[in-house]
N, C-alpha and C positions, 0 to 999 in steps of 0.2 A: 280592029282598033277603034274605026267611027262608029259603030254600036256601040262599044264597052263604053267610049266619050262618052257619048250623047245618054248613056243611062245613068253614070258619075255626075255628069252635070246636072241633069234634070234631078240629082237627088240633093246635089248643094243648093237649086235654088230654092227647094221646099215650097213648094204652093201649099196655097192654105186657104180653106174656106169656112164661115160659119158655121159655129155646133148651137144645137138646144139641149146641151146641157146643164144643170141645175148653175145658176147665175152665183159668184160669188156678193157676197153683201157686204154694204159699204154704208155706214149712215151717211144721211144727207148734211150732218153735221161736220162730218172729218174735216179739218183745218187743213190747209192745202200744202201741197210740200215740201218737207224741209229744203229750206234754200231757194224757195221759189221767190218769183219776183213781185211785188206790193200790187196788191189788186186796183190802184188806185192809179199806176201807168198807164200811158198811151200806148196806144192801138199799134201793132206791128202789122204790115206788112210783109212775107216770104212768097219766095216762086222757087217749087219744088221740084225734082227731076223729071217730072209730065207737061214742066214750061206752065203750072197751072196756079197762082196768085191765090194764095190764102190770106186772110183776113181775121185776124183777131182782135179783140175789142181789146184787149191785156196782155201781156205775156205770158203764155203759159202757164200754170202752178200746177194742173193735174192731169200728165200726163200718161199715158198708157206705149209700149214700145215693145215689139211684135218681132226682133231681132236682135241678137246678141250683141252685136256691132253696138246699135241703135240705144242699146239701153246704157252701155259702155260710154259713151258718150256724153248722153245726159246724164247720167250720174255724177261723170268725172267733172262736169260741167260747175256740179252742185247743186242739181236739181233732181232729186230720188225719185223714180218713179212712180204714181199709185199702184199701178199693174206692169208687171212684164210674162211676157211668153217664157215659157221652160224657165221655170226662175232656179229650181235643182240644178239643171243640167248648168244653166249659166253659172252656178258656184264651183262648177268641176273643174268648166273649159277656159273660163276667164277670170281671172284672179286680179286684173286692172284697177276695178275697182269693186269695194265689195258691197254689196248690196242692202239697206235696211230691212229686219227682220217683219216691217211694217208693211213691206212688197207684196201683193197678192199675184200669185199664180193666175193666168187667163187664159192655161191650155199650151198644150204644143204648138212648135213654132211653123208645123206644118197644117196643123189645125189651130188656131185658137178660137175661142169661144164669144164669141159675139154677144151673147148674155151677159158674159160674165165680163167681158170690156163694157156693158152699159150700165151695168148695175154699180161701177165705180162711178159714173158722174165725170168722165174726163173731159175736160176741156180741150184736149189734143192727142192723140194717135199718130205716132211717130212707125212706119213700115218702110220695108224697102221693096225697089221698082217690083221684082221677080217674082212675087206674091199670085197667087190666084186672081184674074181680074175681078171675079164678083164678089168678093170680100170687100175691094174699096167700094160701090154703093150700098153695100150693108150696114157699112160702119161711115159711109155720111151720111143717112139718113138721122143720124141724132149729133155728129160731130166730124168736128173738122180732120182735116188727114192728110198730114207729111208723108211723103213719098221721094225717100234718097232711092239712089242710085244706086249703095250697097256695093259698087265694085263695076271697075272698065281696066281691062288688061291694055289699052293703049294710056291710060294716065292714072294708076290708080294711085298715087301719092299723092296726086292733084284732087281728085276726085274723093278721096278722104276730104282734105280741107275743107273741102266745097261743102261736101255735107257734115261737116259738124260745124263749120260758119253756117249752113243751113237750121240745123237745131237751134243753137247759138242763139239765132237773129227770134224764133218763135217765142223762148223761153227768158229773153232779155239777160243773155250770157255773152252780149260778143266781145267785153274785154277780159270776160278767163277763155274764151276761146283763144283771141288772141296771144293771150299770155303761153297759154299749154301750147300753140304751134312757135311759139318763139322760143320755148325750152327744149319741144323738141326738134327742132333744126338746130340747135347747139349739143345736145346730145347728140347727134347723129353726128356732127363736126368731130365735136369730142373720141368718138365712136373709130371714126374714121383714122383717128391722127395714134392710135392705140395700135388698129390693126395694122397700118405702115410703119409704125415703132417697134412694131415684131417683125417684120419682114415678109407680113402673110397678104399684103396690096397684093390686086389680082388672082388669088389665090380659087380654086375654081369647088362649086359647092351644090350639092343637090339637098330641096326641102321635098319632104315628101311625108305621106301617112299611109295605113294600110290597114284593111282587115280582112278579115277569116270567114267563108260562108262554104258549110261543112269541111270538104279537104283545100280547096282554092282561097288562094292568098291572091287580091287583089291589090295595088299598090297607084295611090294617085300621088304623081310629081307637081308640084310646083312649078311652072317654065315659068320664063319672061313675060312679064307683066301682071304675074300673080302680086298680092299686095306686100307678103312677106321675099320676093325676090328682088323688088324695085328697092325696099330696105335693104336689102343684101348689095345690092347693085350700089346705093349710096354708100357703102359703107367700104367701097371699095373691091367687093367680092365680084368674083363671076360664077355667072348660072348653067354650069355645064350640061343640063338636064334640053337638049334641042328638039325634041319629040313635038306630037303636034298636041296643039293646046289648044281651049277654047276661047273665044274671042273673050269674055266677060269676066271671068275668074282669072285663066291663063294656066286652068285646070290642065292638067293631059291622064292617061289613062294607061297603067303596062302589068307586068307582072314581074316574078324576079327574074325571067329570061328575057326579059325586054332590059334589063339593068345591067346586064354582061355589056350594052354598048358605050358605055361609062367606063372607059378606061384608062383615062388617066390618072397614072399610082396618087397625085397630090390633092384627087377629088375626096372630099369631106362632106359625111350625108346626116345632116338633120331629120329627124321624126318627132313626131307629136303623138303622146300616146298616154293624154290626160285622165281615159277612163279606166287607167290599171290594165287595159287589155292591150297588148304589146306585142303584136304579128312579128318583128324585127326580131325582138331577143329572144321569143320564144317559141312562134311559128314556124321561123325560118331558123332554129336552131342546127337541127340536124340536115340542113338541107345543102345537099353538095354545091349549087350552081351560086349561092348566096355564098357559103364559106369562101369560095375561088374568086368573090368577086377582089379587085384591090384594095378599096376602102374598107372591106370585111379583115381582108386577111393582115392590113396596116393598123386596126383600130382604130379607123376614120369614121366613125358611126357616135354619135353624139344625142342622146336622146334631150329632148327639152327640158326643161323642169315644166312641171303639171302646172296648167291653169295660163299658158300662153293663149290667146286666140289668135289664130293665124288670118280671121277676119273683120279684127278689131278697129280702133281709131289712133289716134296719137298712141295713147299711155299702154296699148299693148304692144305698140311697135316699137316701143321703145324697152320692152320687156324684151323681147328679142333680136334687139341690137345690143342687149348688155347676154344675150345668152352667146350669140356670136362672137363679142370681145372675150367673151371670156373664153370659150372652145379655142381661139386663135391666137392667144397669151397666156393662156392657163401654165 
């Protein structure tokens, strides 16, 4: 089980180091981005999750953002990226907010491309902690470099805030920050006062994903302190899923006979399965220990609607506290 962790984990957090591959091009011309703030502001100060005090002459305008999370964020802020990492993949997995067609690609988010982040001309580089460490001296040797935290299974609703008031403060966004965390704690309220008007308060719930390499079906649970559990947990649910998780996500690690110990008929299981490939409904179709399970054999199985991220900011958690009212009131 702590090998299987520790391989899951090491694969969410995606290190990433620089490529020399051919540099995306950017004139020196491009007007900086939509929504950004007037070149002609004062100078911000931010201290980012390495405790380390960034300085900029402006707020932001050309940003680059190296995490799905991270780009969610700024966006939703109002400030479009120049560059994001997997900007494909980002239009599958997170549908929050959507991204200008004027977005450059700058490589995967386990690689991305140091060239092609410098040949945009950014003013700031937005990553989170878990990254490779030698990519952050790569990418200051020509520019500054935000470093959230990306996720803490002991306060990760807190620790969102944090870092998109972090963003926020470099990009001169902190009253639509403010605003978006003030809609969403009334949504969440809202949210809340839904599923005890149903009768489903305390109602007990497992999030999870899974996939297929050759005939094994591996399956990573969401425990307590994942990001999307602490929403569940505000919203009045509980997390039946008590296996061991990792300190930072709140990842854990099982298979479908690790899932027989979920036996409570009233547990209700969430999956994410954005990229069309669906281990739930089609892997484990014909599979005897899955059919027997309770939530299988009740139709307590709720696939998400595609384009949730489960390691999003505000505006995705808030995508999935309207998918959970809705499973719990439908």
């Amino acid at each position: 089980m702590r090998t299987a962790l520790t391989a899951i984990t090491a694969a969410v957090l995606l290190a990433a180091c620089g490529t020399t591959e051919a540099p995306v091009t950017a004139p020196a011309t491009e007007p900086a981005a939509s929504g950004g703030a007037s070149p002609t502001a004062a100078p911000v100060t931010v201290t980012d999750s390495r405790g380390k005090q960034i300085t900029l002459d402006r707020p932001a305008t050309r940003v680059v953002t190296l995490e799905w999370g991270e780009t969610e964020m700024l966006a939703g802020l109002g400030v479009m990226p120049v560059g994001a990492a997997d900007v494909k993949g980002y239009a599958v997995w997170n549908t929050a907010v959507k991204l200008d067609p004027s977005v450059k690609d700058v490589g995967n988010r386990q690689e991305p491309s140091v060239d092609s982040i410098s040949a945009l001309q950014p003013d700031l580089v937005i990553m989170e902690a878990e990254r490779d460490s030698a990519l952050v001296p790569q990418l200051e040797a020509f520019v500054p470099v935000l470093v959230t935290k990306g996720s803490d299974a002991s306060r990760n609703l807190a620790r969102m805030r944090e870092d998109l008031n972090m963003i926020a403060t470099a990009v001169g966004r902190t009253d639509e920050a403010a605003e978006q965390l003030a809609d969403f704690d009334a949504a969440l309220a809202e949210s809340k006062q839904k599923i005890a008007a149903a009768g489903a308060a305390g109602s007990p719930f497992v999030m999870a994903d899974g996939w297929k390499q050759g005939s094994t079906i591996s399956i990573r649970p969401f425990g307590e302190g994942a990001l999307v559990s602490d929403v569940a947990t505000e919203l009045g649910l509980k997390n039946a899923w008590t296996g061991e998780v990792d300190p930072q996500w709140g990842l854990g690690a099982t298979d479908v006979e690790g899932l027989t110990a979920l036996k409570d008929p009233a547990i209700r299981l969430f999956y994410n399965a954005s990229d069309g490939v669906d281990v739930f409904a089609d892997g484990l179709a014909a599979n005897a220990i899955w059919k027997s399970l309770p939530f299988v054999k009740k139709g307590q199985v709720t696939k998400l609607p595609n384009g949730i991220w489960t390691f999003g900011g505000p505006l995705s958690c808030r995508q999935y506290a309207d998918a959970l009212v809705k499973a719990y009131t439908g």
